[in-house]
Structures are given as C-alpha cells and as structure tokens.
C-alpha positions as CSV (number, residue, x, y, z in Angstrom):
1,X,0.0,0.0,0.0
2,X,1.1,3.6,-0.6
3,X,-0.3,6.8,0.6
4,X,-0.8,9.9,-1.0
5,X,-1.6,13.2,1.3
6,X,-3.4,15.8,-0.9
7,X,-1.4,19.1,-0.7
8,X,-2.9,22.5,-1.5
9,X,-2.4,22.5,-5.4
10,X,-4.0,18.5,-5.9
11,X,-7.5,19.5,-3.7
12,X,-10.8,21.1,-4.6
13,X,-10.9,18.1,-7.2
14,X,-12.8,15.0,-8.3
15,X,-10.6,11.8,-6.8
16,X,-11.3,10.4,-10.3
17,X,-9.5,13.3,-12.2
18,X,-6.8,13.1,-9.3
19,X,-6.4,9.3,-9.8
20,X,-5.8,9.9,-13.5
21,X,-3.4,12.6,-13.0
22,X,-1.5,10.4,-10.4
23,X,-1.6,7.1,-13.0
24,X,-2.1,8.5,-16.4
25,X,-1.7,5.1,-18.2
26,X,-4.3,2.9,-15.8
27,X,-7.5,3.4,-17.6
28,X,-10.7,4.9,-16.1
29,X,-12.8,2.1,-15.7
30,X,-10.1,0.2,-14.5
31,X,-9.7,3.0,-11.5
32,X,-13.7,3.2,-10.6
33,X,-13.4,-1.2,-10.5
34,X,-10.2,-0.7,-8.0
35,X,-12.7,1.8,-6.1
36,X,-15.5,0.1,-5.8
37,X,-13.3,-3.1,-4.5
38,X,-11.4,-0.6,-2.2
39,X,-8.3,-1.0,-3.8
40,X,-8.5,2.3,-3.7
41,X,-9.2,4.3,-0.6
42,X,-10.2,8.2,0.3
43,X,-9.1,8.8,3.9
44,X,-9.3,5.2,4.6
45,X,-13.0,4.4,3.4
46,X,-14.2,3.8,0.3
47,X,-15.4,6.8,-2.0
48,X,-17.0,7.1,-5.0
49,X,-15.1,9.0,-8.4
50,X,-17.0,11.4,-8.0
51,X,-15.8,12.7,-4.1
52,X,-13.8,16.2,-3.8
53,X,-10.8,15.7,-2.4
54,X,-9.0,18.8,-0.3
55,X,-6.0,19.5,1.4
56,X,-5.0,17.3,4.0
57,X,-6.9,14.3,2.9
58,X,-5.0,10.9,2.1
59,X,-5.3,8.8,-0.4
60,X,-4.6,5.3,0.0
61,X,-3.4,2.8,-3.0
62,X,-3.6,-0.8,-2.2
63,X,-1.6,-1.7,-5.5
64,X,2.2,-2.9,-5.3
65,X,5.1,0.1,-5.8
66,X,6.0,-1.8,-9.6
67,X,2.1,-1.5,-10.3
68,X,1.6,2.3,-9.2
69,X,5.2,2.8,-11.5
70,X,3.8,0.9,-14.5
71,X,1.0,2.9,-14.4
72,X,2.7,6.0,-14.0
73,X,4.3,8.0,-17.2
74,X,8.3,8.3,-17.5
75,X,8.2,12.2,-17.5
76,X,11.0,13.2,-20.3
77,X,12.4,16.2,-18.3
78,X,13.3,19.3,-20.7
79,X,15.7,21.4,-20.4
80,X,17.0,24.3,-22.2
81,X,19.9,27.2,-22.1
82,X,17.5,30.2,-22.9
83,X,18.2,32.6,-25.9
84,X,18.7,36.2,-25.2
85,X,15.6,37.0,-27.4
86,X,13.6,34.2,-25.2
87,X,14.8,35.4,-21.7
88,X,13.7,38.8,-23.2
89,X,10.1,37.5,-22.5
90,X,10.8,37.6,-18.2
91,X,13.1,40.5,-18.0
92,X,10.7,41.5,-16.8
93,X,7.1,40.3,-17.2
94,X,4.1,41.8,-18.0
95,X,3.3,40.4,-13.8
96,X,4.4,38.3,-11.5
97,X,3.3,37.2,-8.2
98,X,3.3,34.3,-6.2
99,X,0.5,32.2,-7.8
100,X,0.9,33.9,-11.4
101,X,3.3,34.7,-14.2
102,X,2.3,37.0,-16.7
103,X,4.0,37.0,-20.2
104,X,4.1,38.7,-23.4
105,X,4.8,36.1,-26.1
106,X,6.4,36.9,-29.3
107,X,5.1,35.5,-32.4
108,X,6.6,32.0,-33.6
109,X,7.0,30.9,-30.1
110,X,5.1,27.9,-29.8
111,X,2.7,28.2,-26.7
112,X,2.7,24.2,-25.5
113,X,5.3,21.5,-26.9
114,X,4.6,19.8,-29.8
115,X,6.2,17.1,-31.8
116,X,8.9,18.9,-33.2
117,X,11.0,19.1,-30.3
118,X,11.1,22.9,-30.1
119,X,11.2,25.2,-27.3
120,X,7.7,26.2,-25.8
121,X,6.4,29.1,-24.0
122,X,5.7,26.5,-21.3
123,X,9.4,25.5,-22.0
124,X,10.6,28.2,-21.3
125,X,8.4,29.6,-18.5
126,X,9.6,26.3,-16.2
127,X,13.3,26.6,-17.1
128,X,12.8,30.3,-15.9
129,X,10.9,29.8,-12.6
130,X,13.4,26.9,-11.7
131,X,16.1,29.2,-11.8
132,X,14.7,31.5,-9.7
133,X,12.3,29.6,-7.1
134,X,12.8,29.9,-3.8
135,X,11.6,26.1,-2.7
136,X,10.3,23.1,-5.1
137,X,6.9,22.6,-5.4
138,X,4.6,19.7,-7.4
139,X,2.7,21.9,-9.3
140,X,4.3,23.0,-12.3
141,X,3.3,26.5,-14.3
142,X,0.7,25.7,-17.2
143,X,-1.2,28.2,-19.2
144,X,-4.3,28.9,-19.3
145,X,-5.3,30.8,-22.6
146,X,-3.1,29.7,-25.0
147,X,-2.5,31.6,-28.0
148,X,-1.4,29.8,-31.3
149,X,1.9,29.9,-32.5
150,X,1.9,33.1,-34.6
151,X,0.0,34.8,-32.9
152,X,1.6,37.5,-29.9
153,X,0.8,39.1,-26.5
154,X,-0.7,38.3,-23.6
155,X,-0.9,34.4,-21.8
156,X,-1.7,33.7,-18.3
157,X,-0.2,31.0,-16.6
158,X,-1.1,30.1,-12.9
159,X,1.7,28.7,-10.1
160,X,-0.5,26.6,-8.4
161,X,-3.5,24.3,-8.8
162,X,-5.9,27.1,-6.9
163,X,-5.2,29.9,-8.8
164,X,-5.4,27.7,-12.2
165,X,-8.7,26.4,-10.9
166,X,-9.8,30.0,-10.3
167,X,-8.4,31.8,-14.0
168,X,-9.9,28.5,-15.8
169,X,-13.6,29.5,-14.3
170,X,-13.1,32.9,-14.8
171,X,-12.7,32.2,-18.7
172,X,-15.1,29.3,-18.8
173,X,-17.8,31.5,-17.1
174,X,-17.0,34.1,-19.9
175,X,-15.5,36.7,-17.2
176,X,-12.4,37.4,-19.5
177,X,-12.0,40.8,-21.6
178,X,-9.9,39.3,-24.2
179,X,-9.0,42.4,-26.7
180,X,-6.8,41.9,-30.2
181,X,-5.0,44.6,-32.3
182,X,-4.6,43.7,-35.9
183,X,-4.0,45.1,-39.5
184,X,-6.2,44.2,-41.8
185,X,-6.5,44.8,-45.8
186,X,-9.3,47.1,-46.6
187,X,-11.1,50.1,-45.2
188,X,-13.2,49.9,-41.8
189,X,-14.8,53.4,-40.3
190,X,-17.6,52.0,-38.1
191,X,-17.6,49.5,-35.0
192,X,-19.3,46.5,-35.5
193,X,-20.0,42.6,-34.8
194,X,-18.8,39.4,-37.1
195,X,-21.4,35.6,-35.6
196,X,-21.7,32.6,-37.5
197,X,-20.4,29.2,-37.0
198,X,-16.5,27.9,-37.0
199,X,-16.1,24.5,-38.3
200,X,-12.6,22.9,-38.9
201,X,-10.7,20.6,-41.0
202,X,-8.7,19.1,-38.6
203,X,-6.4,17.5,-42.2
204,X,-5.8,21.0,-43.3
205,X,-5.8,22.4,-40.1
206,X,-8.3,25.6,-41.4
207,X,-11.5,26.9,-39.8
208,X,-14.3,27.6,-42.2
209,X,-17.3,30.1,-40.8
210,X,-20.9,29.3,-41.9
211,X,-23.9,31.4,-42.0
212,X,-26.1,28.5,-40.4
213,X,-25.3,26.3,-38.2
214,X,-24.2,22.5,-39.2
215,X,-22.9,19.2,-37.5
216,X,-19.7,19.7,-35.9
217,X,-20.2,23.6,-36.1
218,X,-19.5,26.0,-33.3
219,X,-20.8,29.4,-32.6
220,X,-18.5,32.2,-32.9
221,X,-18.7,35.6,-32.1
222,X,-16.7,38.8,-31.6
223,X,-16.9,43.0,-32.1
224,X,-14.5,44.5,-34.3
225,X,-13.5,48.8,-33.6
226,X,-11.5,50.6,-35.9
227,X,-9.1,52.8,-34.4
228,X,-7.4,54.4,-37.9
229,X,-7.4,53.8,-41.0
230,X,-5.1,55.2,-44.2
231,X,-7.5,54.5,-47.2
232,X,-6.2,50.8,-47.7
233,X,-5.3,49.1,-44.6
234,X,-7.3,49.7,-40.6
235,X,-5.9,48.8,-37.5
236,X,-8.5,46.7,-35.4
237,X,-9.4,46.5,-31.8
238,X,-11.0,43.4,-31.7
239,X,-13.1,41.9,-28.9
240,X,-13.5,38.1,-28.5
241,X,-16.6,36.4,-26.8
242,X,-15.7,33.0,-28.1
243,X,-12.6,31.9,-28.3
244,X,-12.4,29.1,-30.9
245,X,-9.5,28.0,-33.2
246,X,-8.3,30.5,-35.8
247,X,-11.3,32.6,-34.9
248,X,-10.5,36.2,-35.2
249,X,-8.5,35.4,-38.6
250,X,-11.1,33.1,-40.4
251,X,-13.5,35.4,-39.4
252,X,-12.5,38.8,-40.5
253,X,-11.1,36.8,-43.8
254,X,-14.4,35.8,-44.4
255,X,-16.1,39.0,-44.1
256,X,-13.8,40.8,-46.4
257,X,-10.6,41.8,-44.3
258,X,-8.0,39.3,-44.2
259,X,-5.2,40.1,-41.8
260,X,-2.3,41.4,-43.0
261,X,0.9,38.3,-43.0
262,X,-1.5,35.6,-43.0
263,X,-0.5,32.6,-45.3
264,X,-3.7,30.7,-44.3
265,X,-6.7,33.3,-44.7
266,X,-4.8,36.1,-46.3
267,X,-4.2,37.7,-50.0
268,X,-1.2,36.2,-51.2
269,X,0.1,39.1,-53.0
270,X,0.1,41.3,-50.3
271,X,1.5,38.8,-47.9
272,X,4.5,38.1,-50.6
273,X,5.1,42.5,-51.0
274,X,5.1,42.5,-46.6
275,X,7.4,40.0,-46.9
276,X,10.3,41.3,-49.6
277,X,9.7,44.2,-48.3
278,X,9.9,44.4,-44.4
279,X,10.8,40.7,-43.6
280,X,7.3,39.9,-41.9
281,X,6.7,36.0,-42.0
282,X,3.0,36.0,-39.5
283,X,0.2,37.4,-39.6
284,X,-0.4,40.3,-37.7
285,X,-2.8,39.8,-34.8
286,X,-1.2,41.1,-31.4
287,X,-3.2,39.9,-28.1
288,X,-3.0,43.5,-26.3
289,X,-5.4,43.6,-23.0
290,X,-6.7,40.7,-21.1
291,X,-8.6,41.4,-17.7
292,X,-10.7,39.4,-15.0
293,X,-12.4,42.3,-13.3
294,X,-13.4,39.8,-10.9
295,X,-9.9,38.7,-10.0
296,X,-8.5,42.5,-10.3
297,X,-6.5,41.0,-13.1
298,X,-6.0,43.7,-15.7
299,X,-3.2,43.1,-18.0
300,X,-1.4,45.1,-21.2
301,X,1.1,43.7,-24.0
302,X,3.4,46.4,-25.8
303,X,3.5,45.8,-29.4
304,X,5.9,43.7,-30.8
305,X,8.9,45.5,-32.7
306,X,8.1,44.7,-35.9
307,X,3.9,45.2,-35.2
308,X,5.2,49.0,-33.9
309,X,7.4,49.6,-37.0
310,X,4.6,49.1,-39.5
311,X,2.2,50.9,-37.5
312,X,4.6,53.9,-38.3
313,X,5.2,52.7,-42.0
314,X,1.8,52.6,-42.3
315,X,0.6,55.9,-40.6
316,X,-1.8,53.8,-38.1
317,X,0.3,55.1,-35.3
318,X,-2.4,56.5,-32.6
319,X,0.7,57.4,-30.3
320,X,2.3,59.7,-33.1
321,X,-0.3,61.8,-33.9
C-alpha cells in the first residue's frame, strides 16, 4: 500500500481526475473497479469518483510500488539554455506574483510543446521559474489561454493548482475581456460585430465560418473597432466572446478583411510585398489587453517591434499623432 496526502495544489478536485493525474496510463474504468473493491481508498473508506478531495486528505493505494510505476508516465524532463531573445520575455514580465506569471509572447514561439522538439512558451516559463524559485513545489506553471503559435501578446499562466482552478472559471464563465489589435486589408470606419459558425478541417488544419449552423459547427462571435485607417489598410481593436481556433483570422477573412501576414486566410500578393519588403513572415494579430475584473486582473502587452514599426510605416500610429 502507498499513501498519498493531498497538498494545497492536488484538492478542490474529483478523486477520479486526481487518480488519473496520479496514474495517467491505468484506464478509467479500471480506476472506478479498484474503487468500488477498495483497492482504492479516500481517507481510509471507500469513496465514489466522484468525491472532492481537499488539502489534507490521504489517499490510500492498495496496489504494489511496480504497479503504481507501470501505471505511471516516464516524464521526459526538458531542459534548455534560454536565448537572449527568449529570456527577453521575463526580464521583466508583464506580472508576476506568487501564484501567477504573466507573459508577453512573441510570435513564432510555440505556446505548449509539440512534436517537433522545439522550445515552448511553457518550456521556457519552467526553465525560468526553476532558476529562480525559492523552494520546489509539485505543481508545475501551465497556461491557461493559449495563444497559437503566430499569434503574440498576452498568456496567463497560474503557479498553483488554486489559482489555475480559479483563471480557468473565470474564462469558462466568460468573465475574460480578451482584446486583439490587428491590421487588416481594406477600409473599416464603423464599429461592429462578425457571428456565425467555426467549423474545422482538422487534415488541413483551417476553420471555415458558416452562416447557419451544421454538425460539428460551433458558434462564434466577436466586435470589431476601428481605431485608424489610411484608405487601404485599418488597424482593429478586436473583442472576442468565443474563443475558438483561428477565430478572429477566419473570421474577419471571411467577411472581407483578411489580416495582413496571414499565409492561411490572407491575400497572397500582399502577404508576398510585406514580406520582400519588411521581412514579416506571421500574420499580424497582437493579443494586447486581457482582464478578469473579478480577480482584479488587468493586463497590457506592448506591441511587438516589428507590429510597432509598421504601425509607423503605415501611418496607423495613434501614439504619433
């Protein structure tokens, strides 16, 4: 038998999700059978998946130590020296505290770790926090709205199991203010709203939107504001209610105003002149102000450099006039 004492970033859980997270390769049902025979233990009686578990409580395996180990991933620990243009990204951070870190990622920084082998944000952020912790903990930093790998600005990523708990509501509940700055092709002058319905091609990896909705089809939603415009391209304040995948850029490509440096949903001729001409290889969508007003959380990401030079190129620079 081995015991397991639930610490302060493992409660407010189900024991079923715990289980899982504490033996990722026994399977489900196998877990609920080893309850129900009281294999498995919750403070020494039996329980039922779906018991919270909270700080303090124990939880009791009644398997051998080579059983709990087969059943238990070989974590592939990561490490990396950090560039000087990924360090950049903590010196300083957008915030820090004690149960949150606070980041401004550039584009082309892969959020989460993929198969490529490539430095993450997440990466990154661990390798960071290692260096400078003050004591070891279990929990390691996650994020908790992930941004896709061109696109920039701001990501939350919680410290402990609490305060992920507590940012993950506050999104699910639709308490975020989630607002993007882009440049798109074409003329704006009035403030407006995009719906419809997102479905994707998981081959191609592309979202499609739909007038009406369809199998497999999810509602979208967001508001679009110009803030200036110089008779061919306007720079966006964008809104998001929903946050689905490729949202913002398959929806302002469909009604009209692709964003500028997108090789997915863009025009290819003007992508091909931003790129002879000032290097630009992503699209141009900037995550700039995310707040919780809830949590007091109220968070803004400078432009990238390149984002800030064509502003200027462009005369769509607010701050110069």
């Amino acid at each position: 038998m081995k015991q397991y004492t639930i610490d302060e970033n493992s409660g407010n859980q189900r024991l079923d999700r715990y289980l899982s997270k504490l033996m990722p390769l026994a399977d489900r049902n196998f877990l609920q059978k080893m309850l129900r025979k009281k294999r498995i233990k919750l403070n020494g009686v039996r329980a039922e998946p779906k018991d919270m578990i909270h700080s303090g409580d124990t939880v009791q395996v009644y398997f051998s130590e080579e059983t709990i180990a087969g059943f238990q991933e070989k974590k592939v620990q990561r490490h990396f020296d950090l560039k000087p243009e990924i360090k950049k990204i903590f010196e300083p951070p957008v915030y820090e505290d004690d149960h949150l870190l606070v980041v401004n990622k550039p584009a082309g920084l892969l959020s989460q770790a993929d198969s490529s082998g490539n430095i993450s944000l997440i990466d990154a952020a661990r390798t960071y926090l290692k260096k400078n912790a003050t004591d070891t903990k279990a929990f390691e930093v996650v994020i908790s709205n992930r941004l896709d790998r061109n696109t920039s600005g701001i990501i939350l990523m919680p410290k402990d199991y609490p305060t992920l708990q507590t940012v993950n509501a506050a999104i699910r509940e639709r308490q975020a203010l989630k607002e993007y700055h882009t440049i798109v092709l074409g003329v704006l002058k009035k403030p407006g709203t995009l719906t419809g319905f997102l479905t994707k091609d998981t081959i191609e990896n592309k979202s499609a939107i739909q007038s009406q909705s369809e199998k497999g089809a999810k509602e979208v939603r967001l508001d679009y504001c110009p803030l200036m415009n110089n008779g061919k391209f306007t720079l966006l304040e964008i809104t998001l209610h929903t946050g689905r995948s490729h949202q913002i850029r398959s929806q302002l490509a469909d009604y009209g105003f692709p964003i500028i440096g997108d090789y997915k949903y863009g025009d290819a001729s003007i992508n091909r002149h931003f790129s002879q001409k000032y290097g630009l290889k992503h699209h141009l969508l900037h995550s700039r102000h995310y707040a919780i007003k809830d949590l007091e959380y109220d968070f803004t990401a400078p432009y990238p450099l390149l984002f800030k030079q064509l502003l200027k190129e462009l005369n769509l620079d607010r701050e110069a006039l």
